[in-house]
C-alpha positions as CSV (number, residue, x, y, z in Angstrom):
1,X,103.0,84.9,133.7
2,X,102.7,83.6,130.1
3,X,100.1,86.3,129.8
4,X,102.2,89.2,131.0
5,X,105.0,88.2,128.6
6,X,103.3,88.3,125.6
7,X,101.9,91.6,126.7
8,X,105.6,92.9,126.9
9,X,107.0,91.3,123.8
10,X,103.5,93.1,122.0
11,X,105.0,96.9,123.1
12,X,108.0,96.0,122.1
13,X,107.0,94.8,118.5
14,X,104.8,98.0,118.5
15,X,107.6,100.1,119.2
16,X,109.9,98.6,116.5
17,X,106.6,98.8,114.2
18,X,106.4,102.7,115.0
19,X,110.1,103.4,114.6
20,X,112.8,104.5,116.8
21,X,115.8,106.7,116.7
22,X,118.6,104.0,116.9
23,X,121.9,105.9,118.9
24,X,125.5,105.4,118.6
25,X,126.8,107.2,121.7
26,X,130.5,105.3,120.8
27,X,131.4,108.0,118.9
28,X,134.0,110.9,119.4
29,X,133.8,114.5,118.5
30,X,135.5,114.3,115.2
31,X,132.7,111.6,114.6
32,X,130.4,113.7,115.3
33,X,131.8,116.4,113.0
34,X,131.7,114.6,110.5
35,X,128.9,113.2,110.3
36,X,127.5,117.0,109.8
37,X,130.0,117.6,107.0
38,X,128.2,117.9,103.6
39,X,129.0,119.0,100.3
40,X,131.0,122.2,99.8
41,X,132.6,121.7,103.6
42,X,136.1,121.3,105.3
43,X,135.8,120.2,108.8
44,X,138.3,120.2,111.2
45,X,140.1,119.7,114.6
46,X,137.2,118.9,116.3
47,X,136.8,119.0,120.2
48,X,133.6,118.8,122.9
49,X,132.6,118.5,126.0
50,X,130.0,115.5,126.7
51,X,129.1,112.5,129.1
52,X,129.2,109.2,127.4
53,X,124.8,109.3,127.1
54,X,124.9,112.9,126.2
55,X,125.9,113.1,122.5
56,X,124.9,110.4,119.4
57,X,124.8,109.9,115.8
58,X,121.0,108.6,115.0
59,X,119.3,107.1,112.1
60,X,116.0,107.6,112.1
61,X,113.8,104.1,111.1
62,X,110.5,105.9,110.6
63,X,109.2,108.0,114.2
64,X,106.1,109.5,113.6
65,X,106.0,113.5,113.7
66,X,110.3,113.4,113.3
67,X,110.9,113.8,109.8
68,X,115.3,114.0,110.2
69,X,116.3,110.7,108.5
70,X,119.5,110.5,110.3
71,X,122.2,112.9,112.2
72,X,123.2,113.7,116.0
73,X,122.0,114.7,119.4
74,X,123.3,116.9,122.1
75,X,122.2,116.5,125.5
76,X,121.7,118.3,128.7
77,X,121.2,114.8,130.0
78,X,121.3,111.3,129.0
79,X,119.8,109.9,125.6
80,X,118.9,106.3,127.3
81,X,114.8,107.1,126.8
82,X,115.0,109.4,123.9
83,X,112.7,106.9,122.5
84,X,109.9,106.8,125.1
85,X,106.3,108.0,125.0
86,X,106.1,111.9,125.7
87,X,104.8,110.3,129.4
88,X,108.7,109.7,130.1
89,X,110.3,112.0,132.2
90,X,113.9,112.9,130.7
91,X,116.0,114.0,133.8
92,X,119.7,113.3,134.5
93,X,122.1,115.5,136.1
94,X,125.9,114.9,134.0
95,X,127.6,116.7,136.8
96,X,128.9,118.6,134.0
97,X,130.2,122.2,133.9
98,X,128.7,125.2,132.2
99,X,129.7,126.9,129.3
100,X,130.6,130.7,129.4
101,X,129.1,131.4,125.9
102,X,125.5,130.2,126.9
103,X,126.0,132.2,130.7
104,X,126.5,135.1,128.2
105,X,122.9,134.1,126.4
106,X,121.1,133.7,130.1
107,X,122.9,137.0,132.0
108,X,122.0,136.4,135.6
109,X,121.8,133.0,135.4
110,X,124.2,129.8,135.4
111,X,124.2,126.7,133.6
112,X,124.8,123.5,134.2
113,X,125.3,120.1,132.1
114,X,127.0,121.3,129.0
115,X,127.7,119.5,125.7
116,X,129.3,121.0,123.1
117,X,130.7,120.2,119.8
118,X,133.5,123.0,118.4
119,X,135.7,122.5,115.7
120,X,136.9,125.0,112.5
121,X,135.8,124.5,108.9
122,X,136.0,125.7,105.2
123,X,133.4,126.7,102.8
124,X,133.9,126.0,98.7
125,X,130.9,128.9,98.7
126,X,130.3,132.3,99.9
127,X,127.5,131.1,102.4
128,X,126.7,128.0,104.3
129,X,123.3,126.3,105.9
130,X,122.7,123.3,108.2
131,X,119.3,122.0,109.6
132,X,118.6,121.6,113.8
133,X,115.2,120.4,115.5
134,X,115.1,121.9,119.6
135,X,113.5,120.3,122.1
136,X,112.4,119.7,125.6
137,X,111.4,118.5,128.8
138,X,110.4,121.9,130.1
139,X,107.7,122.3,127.9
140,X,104.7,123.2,128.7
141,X,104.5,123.6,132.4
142,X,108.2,126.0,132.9
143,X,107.4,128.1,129.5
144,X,108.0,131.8,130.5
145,X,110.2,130.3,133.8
146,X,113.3,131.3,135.0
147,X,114.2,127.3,134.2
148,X,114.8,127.7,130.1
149,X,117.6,125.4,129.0
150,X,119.6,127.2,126.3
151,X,121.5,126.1,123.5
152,X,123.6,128.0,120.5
153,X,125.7,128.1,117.6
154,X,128.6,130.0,117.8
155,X,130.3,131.0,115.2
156,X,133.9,132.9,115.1
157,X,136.0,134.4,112.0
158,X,136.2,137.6,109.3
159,X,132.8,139.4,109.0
160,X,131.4,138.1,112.8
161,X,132.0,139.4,116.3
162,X,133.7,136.7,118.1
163,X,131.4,134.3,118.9
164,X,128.0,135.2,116.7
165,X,124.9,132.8,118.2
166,X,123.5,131.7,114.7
167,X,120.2,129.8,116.8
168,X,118.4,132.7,116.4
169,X,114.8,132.3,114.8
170,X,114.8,133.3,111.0
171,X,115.3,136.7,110.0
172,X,115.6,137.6,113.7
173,X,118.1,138.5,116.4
174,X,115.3,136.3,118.8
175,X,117.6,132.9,120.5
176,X,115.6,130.2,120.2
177,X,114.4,128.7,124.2
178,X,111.3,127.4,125.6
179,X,110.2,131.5,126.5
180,X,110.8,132.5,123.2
181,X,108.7,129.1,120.9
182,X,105.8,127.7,123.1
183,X,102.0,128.1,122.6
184,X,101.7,129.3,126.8
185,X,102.5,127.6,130.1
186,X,100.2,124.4,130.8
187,X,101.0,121.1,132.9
188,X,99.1,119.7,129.8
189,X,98.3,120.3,126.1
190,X,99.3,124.5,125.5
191,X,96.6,126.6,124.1
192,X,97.9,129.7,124.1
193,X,99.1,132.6,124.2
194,X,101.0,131.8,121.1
195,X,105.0,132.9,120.9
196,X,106.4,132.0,117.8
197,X,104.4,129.1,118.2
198,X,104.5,128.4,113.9
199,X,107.7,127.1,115.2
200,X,106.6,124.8,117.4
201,X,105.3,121.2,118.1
202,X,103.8,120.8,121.5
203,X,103.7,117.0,122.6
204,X,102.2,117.2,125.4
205,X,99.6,114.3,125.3
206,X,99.0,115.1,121.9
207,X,101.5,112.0,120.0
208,X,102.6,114.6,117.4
209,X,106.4,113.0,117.5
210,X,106.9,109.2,119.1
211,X,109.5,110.5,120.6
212,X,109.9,111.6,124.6
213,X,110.3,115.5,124.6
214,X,107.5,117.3,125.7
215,X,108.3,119.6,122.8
216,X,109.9,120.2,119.2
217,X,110.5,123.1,117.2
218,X,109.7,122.4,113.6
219,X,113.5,121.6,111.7
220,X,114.7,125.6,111.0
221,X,117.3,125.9,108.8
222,X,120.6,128.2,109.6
223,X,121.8,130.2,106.3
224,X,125.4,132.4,107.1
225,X,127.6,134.3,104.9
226,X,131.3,133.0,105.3
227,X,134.0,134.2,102.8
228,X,135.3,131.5,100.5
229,X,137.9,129.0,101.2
230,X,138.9,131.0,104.9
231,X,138.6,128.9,108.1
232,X,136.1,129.6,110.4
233,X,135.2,128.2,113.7
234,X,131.8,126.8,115.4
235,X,130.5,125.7,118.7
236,X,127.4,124.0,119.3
237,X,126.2,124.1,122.8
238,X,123.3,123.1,125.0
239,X,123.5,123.5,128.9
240,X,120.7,123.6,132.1
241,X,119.7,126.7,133.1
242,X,118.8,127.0,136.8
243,X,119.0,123.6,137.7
244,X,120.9,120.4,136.3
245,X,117.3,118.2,135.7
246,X,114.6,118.4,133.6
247,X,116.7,117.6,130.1
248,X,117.0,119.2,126.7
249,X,118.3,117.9,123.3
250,X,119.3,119.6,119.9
251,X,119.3,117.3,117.0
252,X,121.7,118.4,113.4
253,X,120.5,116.9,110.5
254,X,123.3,114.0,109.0
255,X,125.4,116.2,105.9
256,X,123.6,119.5,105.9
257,X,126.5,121.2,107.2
258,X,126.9,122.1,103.7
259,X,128.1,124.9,101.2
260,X,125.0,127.3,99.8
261,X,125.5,127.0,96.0
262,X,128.0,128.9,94.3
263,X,130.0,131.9,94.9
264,X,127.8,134.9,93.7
265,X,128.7,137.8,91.0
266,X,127.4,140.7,91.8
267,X,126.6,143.6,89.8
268,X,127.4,147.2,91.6
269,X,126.7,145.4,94.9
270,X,123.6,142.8,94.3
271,X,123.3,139.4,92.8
272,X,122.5,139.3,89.2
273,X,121.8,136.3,87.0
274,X,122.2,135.4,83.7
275,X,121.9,137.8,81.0
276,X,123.1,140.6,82.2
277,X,122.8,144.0,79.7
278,X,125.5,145.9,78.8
279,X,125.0,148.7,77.0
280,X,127.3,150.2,73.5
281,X,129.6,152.7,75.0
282,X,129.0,151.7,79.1
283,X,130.6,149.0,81.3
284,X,129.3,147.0,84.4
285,X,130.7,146.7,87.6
286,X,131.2,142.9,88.6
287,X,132.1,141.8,92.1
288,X,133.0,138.8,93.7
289,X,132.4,138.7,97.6
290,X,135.5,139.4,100.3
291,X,138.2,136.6,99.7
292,X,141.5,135.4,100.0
293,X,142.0,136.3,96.7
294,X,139.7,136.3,93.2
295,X,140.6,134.9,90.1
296,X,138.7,135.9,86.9
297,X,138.4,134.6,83.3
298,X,139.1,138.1,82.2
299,X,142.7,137.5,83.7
300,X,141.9,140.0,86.4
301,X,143.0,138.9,90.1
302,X,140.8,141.7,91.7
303,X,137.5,141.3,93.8
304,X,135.6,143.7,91.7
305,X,136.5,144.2,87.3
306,X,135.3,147.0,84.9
307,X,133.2,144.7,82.1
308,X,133.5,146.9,78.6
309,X,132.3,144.1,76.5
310,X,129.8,141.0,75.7
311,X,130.7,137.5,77.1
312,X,131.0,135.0,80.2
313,X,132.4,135.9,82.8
314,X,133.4,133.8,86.2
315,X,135.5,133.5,89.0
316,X,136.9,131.3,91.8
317,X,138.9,131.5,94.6
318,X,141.5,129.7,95.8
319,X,143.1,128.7,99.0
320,X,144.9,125.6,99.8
321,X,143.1,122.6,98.9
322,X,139.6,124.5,98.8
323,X,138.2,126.0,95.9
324,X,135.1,127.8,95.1
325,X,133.6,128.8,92.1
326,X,131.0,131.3,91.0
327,X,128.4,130.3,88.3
328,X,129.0,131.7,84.7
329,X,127.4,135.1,84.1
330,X,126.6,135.8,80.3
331,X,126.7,139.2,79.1
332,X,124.6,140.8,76.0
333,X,125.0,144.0,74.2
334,X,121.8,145.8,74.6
335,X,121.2,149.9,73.9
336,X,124.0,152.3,74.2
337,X,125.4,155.3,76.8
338,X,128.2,157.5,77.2
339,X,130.8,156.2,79.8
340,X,131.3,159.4,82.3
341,X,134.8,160.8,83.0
342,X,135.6,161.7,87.0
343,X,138.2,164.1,88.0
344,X,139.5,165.8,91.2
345,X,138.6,169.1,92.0
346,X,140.3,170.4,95.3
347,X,138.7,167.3,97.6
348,X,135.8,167.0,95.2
349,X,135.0,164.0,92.6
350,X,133.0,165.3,89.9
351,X,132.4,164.6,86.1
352,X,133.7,166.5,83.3
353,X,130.2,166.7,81.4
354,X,127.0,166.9,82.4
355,X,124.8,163.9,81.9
356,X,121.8,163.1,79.8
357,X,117.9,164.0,81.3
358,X,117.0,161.1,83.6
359,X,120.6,159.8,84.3
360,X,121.1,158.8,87.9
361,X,123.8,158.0,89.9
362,X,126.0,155.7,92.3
363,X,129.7,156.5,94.1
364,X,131.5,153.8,95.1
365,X,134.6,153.0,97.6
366,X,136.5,150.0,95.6
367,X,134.0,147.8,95.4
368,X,131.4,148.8,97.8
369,X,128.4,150.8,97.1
370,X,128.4,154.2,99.5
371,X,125.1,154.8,101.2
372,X,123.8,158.4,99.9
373,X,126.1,159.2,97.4
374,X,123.8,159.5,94.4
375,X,124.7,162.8,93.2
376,X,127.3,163.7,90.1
377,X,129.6,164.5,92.4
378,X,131.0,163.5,95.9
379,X,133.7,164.5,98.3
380,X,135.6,161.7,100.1
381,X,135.2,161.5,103.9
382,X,138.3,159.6,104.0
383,X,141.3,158.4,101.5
384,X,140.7,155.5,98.5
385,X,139.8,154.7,95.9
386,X,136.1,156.0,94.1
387,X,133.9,154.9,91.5
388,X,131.0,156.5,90.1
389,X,128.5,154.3,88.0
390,X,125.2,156.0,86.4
391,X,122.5,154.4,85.0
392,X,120.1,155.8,82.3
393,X,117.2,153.8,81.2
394,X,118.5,150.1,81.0
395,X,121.4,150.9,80.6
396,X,124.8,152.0,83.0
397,X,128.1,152.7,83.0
398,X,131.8,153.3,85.6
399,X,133.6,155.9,85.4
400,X,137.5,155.7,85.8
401,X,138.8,155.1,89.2
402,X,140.2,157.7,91.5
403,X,142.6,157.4,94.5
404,X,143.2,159.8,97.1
405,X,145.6,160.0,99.7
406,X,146.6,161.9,103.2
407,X,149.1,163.7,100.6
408,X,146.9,164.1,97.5
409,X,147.3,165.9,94.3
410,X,144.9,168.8,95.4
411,X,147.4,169.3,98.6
412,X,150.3,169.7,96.5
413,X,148.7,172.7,94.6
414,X,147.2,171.0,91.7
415,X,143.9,170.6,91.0
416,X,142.9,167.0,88.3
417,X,144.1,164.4,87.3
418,X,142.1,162.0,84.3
419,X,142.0,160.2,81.6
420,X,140.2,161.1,78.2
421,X,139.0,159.8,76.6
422,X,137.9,156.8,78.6
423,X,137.8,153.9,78.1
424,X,140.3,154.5,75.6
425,X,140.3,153.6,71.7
426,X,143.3,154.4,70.3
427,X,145.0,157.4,72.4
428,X,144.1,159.2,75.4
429,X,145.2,161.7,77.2
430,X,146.2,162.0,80.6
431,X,146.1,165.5,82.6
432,X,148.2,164.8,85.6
433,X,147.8,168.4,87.3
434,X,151.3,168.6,88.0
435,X,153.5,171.7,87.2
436,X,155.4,172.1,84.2
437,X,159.0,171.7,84.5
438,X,158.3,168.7,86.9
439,X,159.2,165.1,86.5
440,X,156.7,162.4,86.3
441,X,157.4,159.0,85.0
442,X,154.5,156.7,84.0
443,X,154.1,152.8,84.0
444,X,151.4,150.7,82.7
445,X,150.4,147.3,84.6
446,X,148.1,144.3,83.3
447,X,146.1,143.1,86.3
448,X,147.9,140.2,87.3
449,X,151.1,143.1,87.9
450,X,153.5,141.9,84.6
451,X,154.5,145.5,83.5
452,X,153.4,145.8,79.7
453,X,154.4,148.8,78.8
454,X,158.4,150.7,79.2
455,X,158.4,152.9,81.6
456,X,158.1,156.9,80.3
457,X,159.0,159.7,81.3
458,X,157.4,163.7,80.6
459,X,158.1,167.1,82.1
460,X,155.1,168.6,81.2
461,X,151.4,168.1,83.3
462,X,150.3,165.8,80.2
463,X,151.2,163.3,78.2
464,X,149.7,160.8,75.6
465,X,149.3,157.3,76.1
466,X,148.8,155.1,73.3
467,X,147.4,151.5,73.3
468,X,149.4,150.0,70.7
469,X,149.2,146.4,70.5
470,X,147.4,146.0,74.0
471,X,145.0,143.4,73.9
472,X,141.4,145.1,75.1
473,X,141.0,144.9,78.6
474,X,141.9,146.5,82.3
475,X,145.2,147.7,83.6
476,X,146.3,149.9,86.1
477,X,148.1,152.8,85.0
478,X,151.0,154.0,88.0
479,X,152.2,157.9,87.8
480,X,155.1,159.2,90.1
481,X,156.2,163.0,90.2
482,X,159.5,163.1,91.6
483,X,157.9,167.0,93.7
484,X,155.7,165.1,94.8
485,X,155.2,162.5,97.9
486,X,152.1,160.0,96.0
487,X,152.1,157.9,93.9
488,X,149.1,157.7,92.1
489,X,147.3,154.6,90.4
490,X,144.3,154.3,88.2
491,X,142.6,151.7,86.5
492,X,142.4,152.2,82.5
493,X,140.3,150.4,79.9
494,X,141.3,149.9,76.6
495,X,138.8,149.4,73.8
């Protein structure tokens, strides 16, 4: 007896010596929650569905092959031998319901035994991460079964389709199951053939993790674009699928729900670092990604600006209590080009001089890049507002911005309407395109919408417009012809 009690106080010791997961299942959703929120991240209103077993925090005090120092579980089943040899068969039925999501992952199946953890959050970034390790009991003997527990992230708000799974494997639309990472069906260690198997960690009599599952994916990270300070909202599932035994877990690393650096600039549609070139006589086109709203150093409250000269530029965005900011972005004079001049020509945008040998080009729609249109010239499929930027060795430059409408200039019988030159100097002059004898007053705008120059007013199709004391920079220039039903507004850059 003395014998057989020493003998069980010895595994005991050796388990404490090997490290253990230690649980907290007291813990509610919004625990849960927030023990996943990081830096960068807002969490909110948090709700789930779990049994009392099924869900944890854990901090990790050293398991062997389980490198997550601490975070929480969800469970198809109950967490009381999460810490057993891989010889321990994990197998509770909840008597839980499904979850219509993950029926919707497993179409002609049902599942069973579902936790889930949903609530909305806020990003101080443009994109987001958080780390998850999968794993099971099915492993290796039901691989490529009908009996493939399923789990997924779903996420809901602007740029997704209600509902996006995000536990796909990296760089793939692939969900993530027992079919889809295994190394082959075995009732012992797997040897093949390999499915995404660089994912996975069979423990099947193997001791790779001192932990109970059968098998592990390796921890995958989950990158996703979000915009900036909006709410967005997330479900983390798990359920049985074609039974309600045979359990599987998905573990979230502690505080890597977590904001992906800083807001990017973008430079005619990429990220670009610092220093950026801008050539004598060109201009870049900086953008921010889609927001609430943008708020630039230049004064600008636009998503994308017209950059005419050297400096640092930056951005953030505000909403509420959450704000995000972009890195600075330093900009250097480097060689020199000729800024190009766009006009309208019937329902054609074209420039007004041909460009130098080698120039090529880029339209864009505000501030998205249009797939195709590389030519000097482009005809809108649809009304906005159009860019064209070319480039020319190192160097590029944007044109002035054009707007058309379901009642544009060209339908009212004339034919252009610019701006030259631009950017401006010290004059320019305008060709609006409508008739002589017409009315059409003119306004000038800064870019937070303060009017900054009186109002005029010209009955002939051109007119002069003067920069004065304007301090350098963007404004938006609004025309009105009183024959005409548009009003048309244009971005203008003084030198």
């Amino acid at each position: 007896m003395k014998k057989s009690l020493l003998s069980f106080l010895f595994l005991i010791q050796l388990q404490i010596c090997l490290g253990q997961l230690v649980l907290n299942t007291n813990v509610t959703a919004t625990g849960l929650a927030n023990y996943l929120a990081g830096s960068g991240v807002n969490i909110s209103n948090a709700t789930g569905q779990f049994a009392q077993a099924s869900k944890a925090t854990f901090t990790n005090s050293g398991v062997t092959g389980f490198s997550m120092p601490s975070g929480i579980i969800l469970s198809t089943g109950e967490l009381n031998y999460v810490n057993g040899p891989s010889t321990v068969f994990n197998s509770t039925n909840l008597g839980l319901s499904g979850d219509p999501q993950l029926n919707a992952l497993v179409m002609g199946s049902v599942t069973d035994d579902a936790s889930f953890l949903e609530f909305d959050f806020t990003v101080a970034s443009d994109s987001a991460e958080f780390e998850f390790v999968f794993s099971s009991e099915e492993y290796n003997e039901w691989v490529l079964s009908g009996f493939r527990d399923v789990f997924g992230f779903f996420i809901t708000g602007p740029g997704y389709t209600p509902n996006t799974n995000l536990a796909v494997l990296p760089g793939t639309s692939t969900p993530i199951n027992v079919n889809t990472v295994n190394n082959g069906n075995s009732v012992v260690s797997s040897s093949g053939p390999c499915t995404n198997c660089n994912y996975y960690i069979d423990n099947v009599g193997t001791g790779a993790v001192a932990l109970s599952m059968d098998g592990f994916t390796v921890p995958i990270k989950v990158k996703f674009a979000v915009q900036p300070c909006v709410t967005y909202h997330i479900k983390m599932a798990i359920a049985d699928v074609g039974d309600n035994i045979f359990d599987s877990q998905v573990a979230i690393r502690f505080q890597s729900f977590s904001a992906l650096g800083q807001i990017s600039i973008l430079n005619n549609g990429l990220p670009v670092s610092s220093p950026l070139s801008l050539c004598s006589g060109g201009s870049l086109l900086l953008s921010s990604p889609a927001a609430p709203n943008h708020y630039w150093t230049t004064g600008d409250t636009t998503q994308c600006i017209t950059v005419t000269a050297p400096g640092t530029y930056e951005m953030y965005v505000m909403n509420g209590f959450c704000f995000a900011f972009s890195g600075q972005l330093q900009v250097v004079s480097s060689g020199s080009i000729t800024a190009p001049v766009i006009v309208q020509n019937g329902t054609t945008l074209a420039m007004t001089v041909t460009a130098p040998a080698g120039t090529t080009y880029q339209w864009f729609q505000e501030c998205t890049l249009i797939s195709g249109a590389t030519s000097s010239s482009y005809t809108p499929p649809s009304p906005g507002c159009y860019t064209l930027v070319i480039y020319n060795g190192t160097c590029e430059a944007s044109s002035n911005e054009i707007c058309t409408g379901t009642t544009g200039i060209a339908e009212n019988g004339t034919e252009s309407f610019s701006i030259y030159p631009h950017p401006v100097g010290g004059s320019a002059t305008v060709t609006t395109g409508f008739e002589t004898g017409t009315t059409t007053e003119y306004s000038l705008f800064d870019m937070t919408g303060r009017e900054v120059m009186q109002k005029g007013k010209v009955n002939t199709p051109n007119f002069e417009i003067q920069k004065g004391n304007l301090p350098s920079g963007v404004y938006l220039l609004e025309v009105q012809n009183n024959k005409h039903n548009e009003i048309i507004r244009q971005k203008i850059v003084f030198n």
